[in-house]
N, C-alpha and C positions, 0 to 999 in steps of 0.2 A: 197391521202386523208385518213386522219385515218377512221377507220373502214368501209372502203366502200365496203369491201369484204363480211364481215359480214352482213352489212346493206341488203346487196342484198339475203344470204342466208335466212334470216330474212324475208325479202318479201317475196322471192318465198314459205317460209313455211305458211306465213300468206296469201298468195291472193289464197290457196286453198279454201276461204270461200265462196265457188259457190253454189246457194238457187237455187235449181230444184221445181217447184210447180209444182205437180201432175205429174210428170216424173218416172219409175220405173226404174231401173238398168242405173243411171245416170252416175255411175262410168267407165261403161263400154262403153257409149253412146259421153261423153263428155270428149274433150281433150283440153290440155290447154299450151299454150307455152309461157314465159315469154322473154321481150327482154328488156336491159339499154343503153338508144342510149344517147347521148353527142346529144345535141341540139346546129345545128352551122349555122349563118347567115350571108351570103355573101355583099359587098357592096352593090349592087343591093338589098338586102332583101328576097334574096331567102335562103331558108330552106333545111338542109343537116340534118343526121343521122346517125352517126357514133359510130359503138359499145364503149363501154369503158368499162372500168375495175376499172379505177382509175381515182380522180378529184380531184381538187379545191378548197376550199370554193368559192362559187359565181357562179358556173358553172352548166349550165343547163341541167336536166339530164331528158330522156324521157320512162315513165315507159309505155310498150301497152302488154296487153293478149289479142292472140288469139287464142281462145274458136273454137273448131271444133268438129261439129256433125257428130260421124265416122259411124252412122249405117245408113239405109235407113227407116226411119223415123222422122220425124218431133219432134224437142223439142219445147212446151210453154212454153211461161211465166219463162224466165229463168232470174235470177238478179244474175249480178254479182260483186263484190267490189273487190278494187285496195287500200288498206291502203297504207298510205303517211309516211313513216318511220320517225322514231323521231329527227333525223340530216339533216333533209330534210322540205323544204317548198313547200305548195304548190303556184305555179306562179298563179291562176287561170285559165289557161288552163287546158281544158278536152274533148276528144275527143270520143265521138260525146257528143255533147255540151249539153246534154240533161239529164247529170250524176245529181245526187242529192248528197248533201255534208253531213257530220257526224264531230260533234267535240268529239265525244264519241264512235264511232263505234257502235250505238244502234240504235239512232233517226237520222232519215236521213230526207232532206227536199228540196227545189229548194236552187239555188245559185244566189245570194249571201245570204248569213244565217245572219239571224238577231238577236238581244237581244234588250233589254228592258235598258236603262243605263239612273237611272234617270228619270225613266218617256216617255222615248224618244225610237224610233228604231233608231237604231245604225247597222251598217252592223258589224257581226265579223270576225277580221282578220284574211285574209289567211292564215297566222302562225297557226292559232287554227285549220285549219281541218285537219282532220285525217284520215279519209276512204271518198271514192268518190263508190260511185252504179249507174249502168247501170240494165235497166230494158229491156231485149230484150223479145221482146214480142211473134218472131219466130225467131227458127234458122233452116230453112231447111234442111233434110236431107241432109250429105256429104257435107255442106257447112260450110263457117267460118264466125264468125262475129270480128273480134278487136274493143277494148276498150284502151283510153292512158291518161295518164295525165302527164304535167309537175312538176317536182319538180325544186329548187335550193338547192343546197349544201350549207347549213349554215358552 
């Protein structure tokens, strides 16, 4: 897949955009591991994940950060966003299903995100979102929390 390598460096330098509220020395508190798993389902309907490197157009690819609180202290109120790279769709899947969506990376809101078209709510298409946030509200000391979303490879 062209530029999927890039695509991914790309990420990893954008989903540093981790909002600590009221946390001090966040940098040194919080750790963050990116993984791109190939989304694969079996006859049956069972769900497999398989790193990749490289794809497809059409192929589903699974973005997840897990966030680790490496001191012995408690983090609040910690939000974190997973931007949806621009060769990439997102499927609607998000994991834990409680993410809020952005067509703009600024205003975020519940899912499905709506507009006004004509008078009318209209839900807008998946294609339009761009960042997904997770609002974890504790991460316990020495624990981890993961956040994912689906894309497809346009």
């Amino acid at each position: 897949m062209k530029g999927f390598n890039a695509l991914r460096s790309a990420l990893l330098a954008t989903v540093a955009s981790v909002f600590l509220l009221g946390t001090a020395h966040a940098d040194d508190a919080l750790k963050m591991e990116l993984t791109a798993n190939k989304v694969v389902k079996d006859a049956e309907g069972k769900v497999t994940y398989v790193p990749v490197r490289t794809a497809p157009a059409g192929t589903v690819i699974q973005y997840k950060a897990t966030y680790t609180n490496s001191v012995n202290k408690n983090i609040n109120d910690l939000a974190v966003t997973l931007p949806i790279p621009a060769n990439m769709a997102f499927t609607g899947e998000a994991f834990p299903a409680s993410a809020q969506a952005s067509i703009d990376g600024k205003n975020y809101a519940d899912m499905p995100l709506m507009r006004k078209v004509d008078g009318k709510l209209v839900k807008v298409p998946l294609s339009e979102y761009r960042t997904l946030r997770w609002d974890i509200k504790l991460l316990p000391a020495n624990k981890s929390a993961a956040v994912a979303l689906n894309t497809t490879v346009d």
